[in-house]
C-alpha positions as CSV (number, residue, x, y, z in Angstrom):
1,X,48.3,37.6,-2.1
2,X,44.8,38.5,-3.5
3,X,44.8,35.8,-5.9
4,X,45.7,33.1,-2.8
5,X,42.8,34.5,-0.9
6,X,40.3,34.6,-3.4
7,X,41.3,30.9,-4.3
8,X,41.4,30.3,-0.9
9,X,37.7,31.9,0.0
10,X,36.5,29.8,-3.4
11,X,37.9,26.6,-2.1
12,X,36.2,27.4,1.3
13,X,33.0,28.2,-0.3
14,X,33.2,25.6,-2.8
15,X,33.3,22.6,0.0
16,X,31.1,24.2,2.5
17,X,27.6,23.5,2.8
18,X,26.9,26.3,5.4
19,X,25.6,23.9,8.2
20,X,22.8,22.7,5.8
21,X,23.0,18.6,5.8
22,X,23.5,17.3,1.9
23,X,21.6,13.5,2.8
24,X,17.9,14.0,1.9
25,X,15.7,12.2,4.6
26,X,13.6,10.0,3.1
27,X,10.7,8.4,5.3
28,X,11.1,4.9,5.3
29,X,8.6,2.8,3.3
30,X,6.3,0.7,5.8
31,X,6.1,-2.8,4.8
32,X,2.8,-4.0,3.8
33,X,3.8,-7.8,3.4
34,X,1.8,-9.9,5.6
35,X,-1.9,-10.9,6.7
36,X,-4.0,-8.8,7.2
37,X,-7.7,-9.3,8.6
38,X,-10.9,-8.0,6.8
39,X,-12.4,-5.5,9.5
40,X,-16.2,-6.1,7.6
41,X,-17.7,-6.8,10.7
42,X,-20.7,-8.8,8.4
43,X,-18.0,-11.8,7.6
44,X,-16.3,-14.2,9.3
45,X,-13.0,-15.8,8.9
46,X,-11.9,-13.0,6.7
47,X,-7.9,-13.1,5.7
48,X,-6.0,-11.5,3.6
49,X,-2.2,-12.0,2.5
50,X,-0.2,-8.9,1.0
51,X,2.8,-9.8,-1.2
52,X,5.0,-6.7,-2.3
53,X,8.1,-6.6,-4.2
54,X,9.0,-3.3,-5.7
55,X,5.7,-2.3,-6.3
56,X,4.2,-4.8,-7.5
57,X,0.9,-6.1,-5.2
58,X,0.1,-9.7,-5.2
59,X,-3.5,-9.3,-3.2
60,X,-5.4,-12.6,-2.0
61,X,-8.5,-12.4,0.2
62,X,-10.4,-15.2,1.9
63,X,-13.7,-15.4,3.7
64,X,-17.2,-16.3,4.3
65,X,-20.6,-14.6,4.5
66,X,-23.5,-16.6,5.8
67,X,-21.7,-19.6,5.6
68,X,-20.3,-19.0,2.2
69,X,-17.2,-19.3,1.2
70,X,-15.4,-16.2,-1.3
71,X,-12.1,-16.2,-2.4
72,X,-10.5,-13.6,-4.3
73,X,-6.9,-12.4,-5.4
74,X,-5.4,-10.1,-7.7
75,X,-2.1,-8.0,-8.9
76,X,-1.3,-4.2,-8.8
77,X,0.8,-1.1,-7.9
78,X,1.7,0.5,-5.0
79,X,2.5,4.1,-5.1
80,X,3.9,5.6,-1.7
81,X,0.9,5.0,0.5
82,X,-1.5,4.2,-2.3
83,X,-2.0,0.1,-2.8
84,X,-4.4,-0.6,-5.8
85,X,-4.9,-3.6,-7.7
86,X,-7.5,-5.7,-9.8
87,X,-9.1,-8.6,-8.5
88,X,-10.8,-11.9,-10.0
89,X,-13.2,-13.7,-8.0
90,X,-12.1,-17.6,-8.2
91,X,-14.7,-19.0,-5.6
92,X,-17.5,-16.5,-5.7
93,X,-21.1,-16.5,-3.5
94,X,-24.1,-16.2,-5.9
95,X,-25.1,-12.9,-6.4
96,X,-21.8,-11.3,-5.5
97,X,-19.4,-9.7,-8.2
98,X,-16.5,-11.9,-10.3
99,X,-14.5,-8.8,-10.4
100,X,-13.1,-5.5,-9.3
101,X,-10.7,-2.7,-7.9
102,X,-9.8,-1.8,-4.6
103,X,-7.8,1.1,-3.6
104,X,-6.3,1.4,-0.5
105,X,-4.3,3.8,1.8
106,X,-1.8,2.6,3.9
107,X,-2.5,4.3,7.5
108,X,0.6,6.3,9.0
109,X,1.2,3.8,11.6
110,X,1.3,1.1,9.1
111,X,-1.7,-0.6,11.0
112,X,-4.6,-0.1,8.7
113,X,-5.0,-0.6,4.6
114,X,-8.9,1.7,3.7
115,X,-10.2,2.7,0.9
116,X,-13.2,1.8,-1.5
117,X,-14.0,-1.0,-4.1
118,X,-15.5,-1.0,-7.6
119,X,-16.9,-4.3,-8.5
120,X,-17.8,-5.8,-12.3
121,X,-21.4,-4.5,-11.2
122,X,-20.6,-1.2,-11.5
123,X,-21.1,-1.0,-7.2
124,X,-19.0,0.5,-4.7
125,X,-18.1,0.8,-1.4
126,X,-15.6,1.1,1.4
127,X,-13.2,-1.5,2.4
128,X,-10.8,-1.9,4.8
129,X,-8.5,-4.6,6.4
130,X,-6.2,-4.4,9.8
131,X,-2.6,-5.9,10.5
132,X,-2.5,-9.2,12.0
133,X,0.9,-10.8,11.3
C-alpha cells in the first residue's frame, strides 16, 4: 500500500507543474522591413528601405541636401532591438563622408529606428528615421 502511494504521489509530482505555465513567452520580434523616412529635418526627399532576413540588415538610404543628391547603403546585424550596419557612400555630396556606421534602436512601438553615426571622418552624430510603409 505504501509503495502504491508513494509511486502514486511521484507520478503526481512528476507530471505536475503546480499551476506554473511550462511555454516561455517570448515578445514577438517587430518587423523592421520596409521604408522608412529620414526625420533630418535639414534634407529633403529622404528614404530609406530596411531589408531583414534573420539578422542580417540590408540598409539603403536616399536623399538630398541643398539640392544634392546622396545615396548610401550597407549590410549588418540586428541584435533584438539593436540594428547596426556599415555603409558605403555610392553617390556622395562633396565634402560629406564615403563611409560609416550607424546604430540604431528599434523604438517599442516599432515606429522609430535612433541612434548615432560614425563616419570615415572620424565624426558623429545622431540619426534617426520614422516608419512610412
Amino acid at each position: 500500500m505504501k509503495t502504491k502511494l508513494f509511486i502514486l504521489l511521484f507520478v503526481t509530482v512528476l507530471f505536475s507543474n503546480f499551476g506554473y505555465s511550462q511555454k516561455k513567452t517570448t515578445t514577438s520580434k517587430i518587423d523592421i522591413n520596409g521604408v522608412w523616412e529620414d526625420i533630418n529635418p535639414d534634407v529633403q526627399n529622404a528614404v530609406v528601405i530596411i531589408s531583414e532576413l534573420n539578422g542580417k540588415v540590408i540598409f539603403s538610404h536616399y536623399l538630398e541636401w541643398k539640392g544634392k543628391k546622396f545615396v548610401e547603403s550597407g549590410t549588418g546585424k540586428r541584435i533584438g532591438n539593436t540594428v547596426g550596419y556599415t555603409v558605403d557612400v555610392t553617390l556622395p555630396i562633396k565634402g560629406w563622408a564615403t563611409a560609416g556606421t550607424h546604430t540604431l534602436t528599434l523604438s517599442e512601438d516599432g515606429t522609430t529606428l535612433e541612434g548615432t553615426f560614425v563616419d570615415n571622418k572620424k565624426r558623429t552624430g545622431p540619426i534617426a528615421f520614422k516608419r512610412i510603409r
